[in-house]
C-alpha positions in Angstrom: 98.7 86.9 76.3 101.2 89.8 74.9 100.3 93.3 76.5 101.1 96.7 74.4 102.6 99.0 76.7 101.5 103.0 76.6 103.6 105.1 78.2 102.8 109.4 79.2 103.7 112.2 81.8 99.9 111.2 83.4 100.0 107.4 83.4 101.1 104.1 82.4 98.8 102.6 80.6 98.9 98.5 80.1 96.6 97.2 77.7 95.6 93.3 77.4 94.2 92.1 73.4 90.7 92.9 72.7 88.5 89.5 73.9 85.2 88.7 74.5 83.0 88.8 77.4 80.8 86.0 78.0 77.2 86.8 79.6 78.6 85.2 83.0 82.1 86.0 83.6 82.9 86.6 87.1 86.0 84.4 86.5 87.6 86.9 84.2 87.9 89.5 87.4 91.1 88.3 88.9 93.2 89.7 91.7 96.2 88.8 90.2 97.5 92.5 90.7 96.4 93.0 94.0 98.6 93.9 96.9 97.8 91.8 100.0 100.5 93.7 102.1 98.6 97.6 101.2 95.0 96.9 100.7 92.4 95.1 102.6 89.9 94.4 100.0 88.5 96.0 96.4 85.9 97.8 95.3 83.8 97.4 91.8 82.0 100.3 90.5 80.0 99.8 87.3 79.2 102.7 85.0 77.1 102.8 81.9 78.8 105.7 79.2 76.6 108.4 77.2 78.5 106.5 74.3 79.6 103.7 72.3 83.2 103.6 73.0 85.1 101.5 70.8 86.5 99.4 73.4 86.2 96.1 74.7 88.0 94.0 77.2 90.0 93.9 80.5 92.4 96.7 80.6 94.5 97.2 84.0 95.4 100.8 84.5 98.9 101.9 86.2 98.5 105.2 87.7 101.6 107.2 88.7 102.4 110.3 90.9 101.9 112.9 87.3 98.8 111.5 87.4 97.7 113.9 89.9 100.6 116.5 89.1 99.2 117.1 86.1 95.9 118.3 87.7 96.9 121.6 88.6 97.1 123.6 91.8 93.9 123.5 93.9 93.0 119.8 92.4 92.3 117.4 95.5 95.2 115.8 96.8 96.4 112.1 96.8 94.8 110.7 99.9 97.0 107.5 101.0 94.7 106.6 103.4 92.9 104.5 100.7 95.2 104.4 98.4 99.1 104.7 97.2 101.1 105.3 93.8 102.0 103.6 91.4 98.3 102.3 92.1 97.1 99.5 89.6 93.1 99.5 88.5 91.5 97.1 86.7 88.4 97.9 84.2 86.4 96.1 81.9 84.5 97.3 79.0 81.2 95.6 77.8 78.8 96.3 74.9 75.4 96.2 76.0 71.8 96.6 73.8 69.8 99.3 74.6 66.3 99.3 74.1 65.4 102.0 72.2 67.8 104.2 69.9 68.3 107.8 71.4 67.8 109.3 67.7 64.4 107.4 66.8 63.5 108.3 70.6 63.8 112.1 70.3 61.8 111.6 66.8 59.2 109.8 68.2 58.5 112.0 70.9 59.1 115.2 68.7 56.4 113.7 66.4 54.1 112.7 69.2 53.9 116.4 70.6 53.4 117.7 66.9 50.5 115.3 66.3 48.8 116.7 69.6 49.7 120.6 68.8 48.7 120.5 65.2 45.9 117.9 65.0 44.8 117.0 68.4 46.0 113.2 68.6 48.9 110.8 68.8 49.8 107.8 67.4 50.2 108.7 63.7 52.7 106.9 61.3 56.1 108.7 63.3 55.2 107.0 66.5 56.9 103.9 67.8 55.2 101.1 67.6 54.8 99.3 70.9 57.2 96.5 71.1 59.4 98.0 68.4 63.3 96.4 68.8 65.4 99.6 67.3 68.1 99.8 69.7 71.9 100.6 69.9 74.6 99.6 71.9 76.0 101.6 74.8 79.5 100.9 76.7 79.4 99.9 80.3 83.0 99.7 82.2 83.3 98.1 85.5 85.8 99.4 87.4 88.1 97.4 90.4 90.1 99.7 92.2 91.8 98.1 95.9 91.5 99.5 98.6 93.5 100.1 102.2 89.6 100.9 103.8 86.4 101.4 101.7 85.1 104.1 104.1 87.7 106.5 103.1 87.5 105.6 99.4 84.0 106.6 98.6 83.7 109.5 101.7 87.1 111.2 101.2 88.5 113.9 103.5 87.9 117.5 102.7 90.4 118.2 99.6 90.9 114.3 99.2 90.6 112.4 95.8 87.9 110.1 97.0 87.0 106.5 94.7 84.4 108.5 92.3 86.8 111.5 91.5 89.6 109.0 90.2 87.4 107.0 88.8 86.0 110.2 86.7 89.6 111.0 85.8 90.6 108.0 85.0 87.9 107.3 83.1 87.7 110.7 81.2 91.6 110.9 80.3 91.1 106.8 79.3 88.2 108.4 76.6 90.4 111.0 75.1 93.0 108.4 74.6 90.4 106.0 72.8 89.2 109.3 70.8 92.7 110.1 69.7 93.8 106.5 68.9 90.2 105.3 67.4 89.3 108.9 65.2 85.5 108.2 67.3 83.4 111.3 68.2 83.6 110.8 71.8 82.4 113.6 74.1 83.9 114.4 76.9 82.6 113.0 79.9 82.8 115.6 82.4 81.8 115.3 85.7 78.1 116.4 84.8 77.5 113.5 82.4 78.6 110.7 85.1 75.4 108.7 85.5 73.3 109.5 89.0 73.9 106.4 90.7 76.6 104.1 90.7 76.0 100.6 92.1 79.0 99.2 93.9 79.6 95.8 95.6 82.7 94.7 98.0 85.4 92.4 97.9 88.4 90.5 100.0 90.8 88.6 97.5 91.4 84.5 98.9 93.4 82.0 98.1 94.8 82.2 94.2 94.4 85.9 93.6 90.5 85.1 93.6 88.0 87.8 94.2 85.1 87.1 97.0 82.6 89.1 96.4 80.0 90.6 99.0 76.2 89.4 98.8 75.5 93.1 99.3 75.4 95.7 96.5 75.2 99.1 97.8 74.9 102.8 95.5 77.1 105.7 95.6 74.3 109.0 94.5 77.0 111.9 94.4 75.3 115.0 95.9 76.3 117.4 93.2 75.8 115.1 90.2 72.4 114.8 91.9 71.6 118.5 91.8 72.8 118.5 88.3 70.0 116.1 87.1 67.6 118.0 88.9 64.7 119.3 86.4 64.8 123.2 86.6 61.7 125.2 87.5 59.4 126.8 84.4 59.8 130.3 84.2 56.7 132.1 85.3 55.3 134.9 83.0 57.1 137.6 84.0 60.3 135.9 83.7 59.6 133.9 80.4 59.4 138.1 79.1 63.3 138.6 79.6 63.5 135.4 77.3 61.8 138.0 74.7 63.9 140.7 75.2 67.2 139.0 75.5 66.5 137.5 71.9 65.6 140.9 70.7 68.9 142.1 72.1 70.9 139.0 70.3 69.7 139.9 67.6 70.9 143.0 67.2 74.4 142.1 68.4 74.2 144.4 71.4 77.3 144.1 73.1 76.3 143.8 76.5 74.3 140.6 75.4 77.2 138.9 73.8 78.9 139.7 76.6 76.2 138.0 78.7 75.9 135.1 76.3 79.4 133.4 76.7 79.0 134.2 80.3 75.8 132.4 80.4 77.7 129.8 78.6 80.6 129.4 80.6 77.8 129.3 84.2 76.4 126.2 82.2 79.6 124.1 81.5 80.8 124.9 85.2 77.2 123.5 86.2 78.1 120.2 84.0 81.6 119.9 84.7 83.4 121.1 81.9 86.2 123.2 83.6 88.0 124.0 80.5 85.1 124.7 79.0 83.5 127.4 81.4 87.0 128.9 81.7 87.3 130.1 77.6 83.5 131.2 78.1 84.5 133.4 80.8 87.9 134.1 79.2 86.4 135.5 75.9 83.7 137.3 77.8 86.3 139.2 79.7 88.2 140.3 76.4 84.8 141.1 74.7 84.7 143.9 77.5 88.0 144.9 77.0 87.7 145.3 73.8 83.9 147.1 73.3 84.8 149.5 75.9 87.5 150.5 74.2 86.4 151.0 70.8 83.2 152.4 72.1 85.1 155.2 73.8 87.1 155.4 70.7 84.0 155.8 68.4 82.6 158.6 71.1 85.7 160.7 71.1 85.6 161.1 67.1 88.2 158.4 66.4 87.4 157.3 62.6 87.7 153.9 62.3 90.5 153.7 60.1 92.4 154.9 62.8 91.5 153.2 65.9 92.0 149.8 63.5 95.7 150.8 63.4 96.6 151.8 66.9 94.2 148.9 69.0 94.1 146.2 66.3 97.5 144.7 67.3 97.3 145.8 71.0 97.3 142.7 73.6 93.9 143.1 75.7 96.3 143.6 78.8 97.6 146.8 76.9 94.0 147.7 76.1 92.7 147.5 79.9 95.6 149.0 81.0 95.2 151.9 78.6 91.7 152.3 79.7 93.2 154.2 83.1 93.3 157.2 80.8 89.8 158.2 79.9 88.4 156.4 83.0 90.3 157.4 85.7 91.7 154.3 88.6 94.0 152.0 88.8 93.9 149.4 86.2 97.3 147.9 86.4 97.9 144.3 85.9 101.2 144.4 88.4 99.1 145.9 91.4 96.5 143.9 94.0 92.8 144.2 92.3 90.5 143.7 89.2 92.8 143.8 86.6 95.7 141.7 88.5 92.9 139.0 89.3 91.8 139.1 85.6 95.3 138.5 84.4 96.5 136.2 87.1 93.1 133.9 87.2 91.3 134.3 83.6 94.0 135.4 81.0 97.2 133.6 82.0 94.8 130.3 83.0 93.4 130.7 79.5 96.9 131.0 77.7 98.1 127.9 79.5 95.2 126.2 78.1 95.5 127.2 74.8 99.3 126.6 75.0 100.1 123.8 77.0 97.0 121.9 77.2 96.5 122.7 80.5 93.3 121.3 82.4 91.9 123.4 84.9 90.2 123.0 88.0 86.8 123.4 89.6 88.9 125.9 92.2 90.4 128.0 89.2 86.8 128.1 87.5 85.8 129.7 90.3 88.5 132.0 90.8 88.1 133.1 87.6 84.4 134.0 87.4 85.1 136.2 91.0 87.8 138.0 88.6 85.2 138.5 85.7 82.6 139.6 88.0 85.2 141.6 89.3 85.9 143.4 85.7 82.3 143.6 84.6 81.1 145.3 87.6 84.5 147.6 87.6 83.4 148.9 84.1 80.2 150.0 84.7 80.9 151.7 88.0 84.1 153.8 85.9 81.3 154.6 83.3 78.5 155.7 85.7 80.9 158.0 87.5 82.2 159.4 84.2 78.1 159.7 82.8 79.1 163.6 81.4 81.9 162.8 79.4 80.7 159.4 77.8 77.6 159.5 77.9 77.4 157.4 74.6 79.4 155.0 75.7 77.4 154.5 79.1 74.0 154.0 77.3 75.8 151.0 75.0 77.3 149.5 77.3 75.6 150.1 80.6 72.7 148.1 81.8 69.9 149.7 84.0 70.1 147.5 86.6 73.7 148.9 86.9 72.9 152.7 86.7 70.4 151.7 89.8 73.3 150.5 91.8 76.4 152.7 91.2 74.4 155.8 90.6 74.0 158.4 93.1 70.8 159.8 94.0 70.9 163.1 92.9 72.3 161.5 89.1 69.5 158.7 88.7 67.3 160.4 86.8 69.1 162.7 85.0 71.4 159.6 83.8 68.3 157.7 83.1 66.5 160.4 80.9 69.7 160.8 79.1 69.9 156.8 78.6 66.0 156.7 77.1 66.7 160.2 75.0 70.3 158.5 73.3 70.3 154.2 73.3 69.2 153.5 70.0 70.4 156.1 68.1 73.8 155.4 69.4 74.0 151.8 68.6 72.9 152.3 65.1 76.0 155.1 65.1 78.5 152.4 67.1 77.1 149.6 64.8 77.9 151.1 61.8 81.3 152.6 62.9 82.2 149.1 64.4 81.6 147.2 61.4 84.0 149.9 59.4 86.6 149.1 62.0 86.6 145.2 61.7 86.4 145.4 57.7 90.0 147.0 58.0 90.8 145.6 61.4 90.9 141.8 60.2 93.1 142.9 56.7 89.8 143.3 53.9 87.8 140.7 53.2 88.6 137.5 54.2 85.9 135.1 52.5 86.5 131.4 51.8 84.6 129.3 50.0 81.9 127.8 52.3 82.1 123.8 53.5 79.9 122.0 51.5 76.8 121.1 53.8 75.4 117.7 53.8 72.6 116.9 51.7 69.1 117.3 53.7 66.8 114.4 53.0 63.2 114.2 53.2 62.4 111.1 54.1 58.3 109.9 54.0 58.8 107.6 57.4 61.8 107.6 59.2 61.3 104.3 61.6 60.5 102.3 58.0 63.9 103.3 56.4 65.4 103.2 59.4 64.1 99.0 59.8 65.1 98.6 56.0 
């Protein structure tokens, strides 16, 4: 059997032609690869995929040194006491029915709470009907790594790659590389979308490369995959009010709450994994400060917006936050131990080497960047409160009331809160309208394409009949 070779700065990729897998085919698992000298035995993990990936067979993997390089500093380190490069895997991809089709799932059970809600009773026409045999096709890959000891493989030392972290890699890098050669819409699958438990079983390789497998199947459950699934608690009353007034505040673009948003956004792609992800959310929230407290200030000191358009709109947000030392007295330099040299060293530069080098970052980097925004958006405020006289436009935009109760000094509370009630509104109808003269010269006139054609809504009478058509 001829193998096609694929070769990259991560791995070494040897792919066997496509073949069918029989519904018994233990036989197929081989140990032809493995290394009786180096490992004592091998370890199969079987995961099923959110998706149907386009892929079927036995692929072994060659993983190389880069492989891990290419992580990033803070990434968990090689951990030879399970393992050694170049390090060959084995995986096998299987198509397997499942039961019911996600799509005519959600419908049925969107149609099932409408029936109760709008006329009391389920069970119309939109249900499923019991025993229906819609169904779809998901991708499950079994994985055979070897392994020196299998205690170390699946409970790592601290700031080790343990068994289920190279399997997520491998796994995740070996989707992009389907998605890229197949043109499929395959999500990523971040760390977030493994499945809970992993069922594992044990083997020693005998005579003729064969594989002896265990009687015992054990499951990995990864604590933080694990509180990822967890269901989240219903908001009580009270709570479920902010919902109200953060839409209101969407609405109306305030800058604060689009600010929030992709900070929001980038807190709920770290919770599910996706590193690169959380780190543009947090990146674009940081230069969405930046930017608002500048023109903001601008707008209060009389600056029309013809003007400001020409001296900020081709100004690097470094320049701008550096610039901002001026009307807000500190030290905001980018060179010098603090806020701003935390934003540029752990949010902007990370988020240039992703844009410009493909870089993937890590959990560790996430995290050091969301201290540096927290950093920044607590900085701004602070500067603001203790400059409440001079902008005190600018403070009620952009500063929240939880913040004027905890950088605000006794003796200024209420006279910055009074001041806050008396001006909000009527200074964000003034910024609103200012700001939107700025970006209409700020982004050249008016750039307007000619829309993408959306596709066609249908209105279908029963969706499970066409559907069975």
């Amino acid at each position: 059997m001829s193998e096609q070779e694929l070769g990259c700065t991560a791995c070494s990729v040897f792919i066997s032609a496509r073949c069918d897998i029989p519904t018994t085919d233990s036989q197929r698992l081989t140990a032809d690869w493995f290394d009786n000298d180096t490992y004592t035995g091998c370890l199969a993990m079987s995961f099923v995929l959110p998706d149907d990936v386009p892929v079927q067979g036995v692929f072994p993997i060659r993983i190389v040194e880069e492989f891990f390089g290419n992580r990033g500093t803070g990434a968990p380190a090689l951990d030879d006491s399970w393992m050694v490069c170049p390090y060959i895997l084995k995986t096998k991809w299987v198509h397997r029915p499942w039961p019911i089709h996600p799509v005519l799932e959600d419908y049925s059970l969107a149609g099932d709470v409408l029936d109760r809600v709008t006329v009391g009773e389920a069970g119309g026409e939109g249900a499923v009907p019991p025993g229906a045999t819609f169904g779809h096709r998901r991708s499950v890959v079994v994985i055979v790594l070897p392994v020196k000891a299998r205690e170390t493989a699946l409970s790592p030392h601290e700031g080790a790659v343990g068994a289920l972290t190279l399997v997520q890699w491998v796994l995740a890098d070996w989707l992009r590389a389907a998605r890229m050669s197949t043109g499929a819409p395959i999500n990523e699958l971040t760390y977030g979308r493994l499945p809970l438990a992993i069922p594992v079983r044990y083997a020693i390789v005998v005579d003729d490369a064969k594989l002896s497998w265990t009687d015992e199947r054990f499951d990995v459950v990864d604590d933080e995959v694990m509180n990822r699934a967890l269901p989240q608690p219903i908001l009580s009353g009270p709570n479920a009010n902010r919902i109200g007034e953060a839409f209101g505040q969407i609405t109306w673009g305030r800058p604060g709450a689009v600010q929030l948003d992709h900070i929001k956004r980038g807190d709920s792609a770290a919770f599910h994994g996706d590193d690169i992800g959380a780190l543009l959310a947090y990146a674009t929230a940081c230069e969405l400060a930046i930017v608002n407290v500048t023109l903001v200030l601008a707008w209060e000191d009389g600056m029309q917006p013809e003007d400001a358009a020409r001296k900020f709109r081709d100004m690097s947000a470094t320049k701008l936050l550096t610039s901002l030392c001026h009307p807000l007295g500190g030290k905001w330099s980018v060179d010098d131990p603090g806020f701003a040299q935390d934003w540029r060293v752990h949010v902007s530069e990370v988020r240039n080497k992703i844009m410009h080098t493909g870089f993937r970052p890590t959990y560790d980097e996430v995290a050091y960047a969301h201290q540096a925004l927290e950093a920044l958006m607590t900085t701004i405020p602070a500067r603001l409160i203790g400059k409440w006289k001079r902008f005190p436009k600018t403070l009620s935009i952009l500063v929240s009331r939880q913040s004027i109760d905890l950088y605000a000094s006794k003796k200024a509370l209420p006279k910055i809160i009074d001041d806050l009630e008396n001006r909000s509104h009527a200074s964000e109808v003034e910024f609103a309208a200012w700001r939107k003269a700025y970006y209409s010269v700020a982004v050249g006139g008016d750039n307007t394409a000619t829309p993408a054609q959306r596709p066609k809504i249908s209105y279908i009478r029963n969706l499970l009949r066409f559907w069975s058509r």
